[in-house]
C-alpha positions as CSV (number, residue, x, y, z in Angstrom):
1,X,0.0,0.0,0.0
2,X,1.5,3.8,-1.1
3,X,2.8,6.2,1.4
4,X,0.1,9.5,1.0
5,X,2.5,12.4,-0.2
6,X,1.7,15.7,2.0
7,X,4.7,17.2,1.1
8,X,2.5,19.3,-1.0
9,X,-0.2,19.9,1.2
10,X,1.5,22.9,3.2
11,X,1.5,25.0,0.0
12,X,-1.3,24.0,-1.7
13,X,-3.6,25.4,2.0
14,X,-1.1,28.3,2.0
15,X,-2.1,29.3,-1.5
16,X,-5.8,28.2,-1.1
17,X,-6.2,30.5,1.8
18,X,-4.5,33.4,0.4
19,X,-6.2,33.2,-2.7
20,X,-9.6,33.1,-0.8
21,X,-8.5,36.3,1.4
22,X,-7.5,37.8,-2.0
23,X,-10.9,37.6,-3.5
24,X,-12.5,38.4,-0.3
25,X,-10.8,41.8,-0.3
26,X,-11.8,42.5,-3.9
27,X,-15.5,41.5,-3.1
28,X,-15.6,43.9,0.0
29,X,-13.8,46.8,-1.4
30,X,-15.7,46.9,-5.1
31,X,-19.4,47.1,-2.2
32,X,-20.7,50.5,-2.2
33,X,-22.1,51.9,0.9
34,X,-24.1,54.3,1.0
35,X,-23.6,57.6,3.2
36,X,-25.4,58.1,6.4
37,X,-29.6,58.7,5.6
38,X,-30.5,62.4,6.9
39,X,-33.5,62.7,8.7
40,X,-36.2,63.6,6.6
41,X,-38.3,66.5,7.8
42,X,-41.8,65.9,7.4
43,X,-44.9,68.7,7.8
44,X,-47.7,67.1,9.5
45,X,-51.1,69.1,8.3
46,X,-53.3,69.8,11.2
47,X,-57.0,68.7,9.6
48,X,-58.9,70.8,11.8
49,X,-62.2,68.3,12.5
50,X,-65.5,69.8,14.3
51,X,-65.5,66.8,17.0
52,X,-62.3,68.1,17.7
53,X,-63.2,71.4,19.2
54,X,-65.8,70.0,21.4
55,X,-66.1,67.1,24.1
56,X,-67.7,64.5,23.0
57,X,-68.6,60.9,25.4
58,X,-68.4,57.8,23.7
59,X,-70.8,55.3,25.3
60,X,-70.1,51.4,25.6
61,X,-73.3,49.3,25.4
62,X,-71.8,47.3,28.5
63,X,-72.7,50.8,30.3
64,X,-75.8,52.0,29.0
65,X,-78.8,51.5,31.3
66,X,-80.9,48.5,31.1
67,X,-84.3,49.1,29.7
């Protein structure tokens, strides 16, 4: 039965991690991110509604007398 040859093996995971690191670098650095979002000011539009201006009581039918 053949001795398995790793004689090889040191430069062929040398190569195969610095080759992965390599294209990592490229992937990361050709990413484009985007600048930080400014807070968009929005106008909130008072709608000026007539139950607004007055008091009004909102009954629950658990609450209402019994007739």
């Amino acid at each position: 039965m053949p001795q398995l040859d790793t004689s090889t093996w040191f430069i062929t995971i040398l190569s195969m991690i610095l080759t992965l690191f390599i294209m990592m670098q490229i992937k990361i650095s050709k990413h484009t991110f985007y600048n930080n979002p400014e807070p968009v000011v929005t106008k909130t539009t008072k709608h000026l509604t007539p139950w607004e201006t007055k008091w009004t009581k909102i009954y629950s039918p658990l609450s209402l007398p019994l007739h």
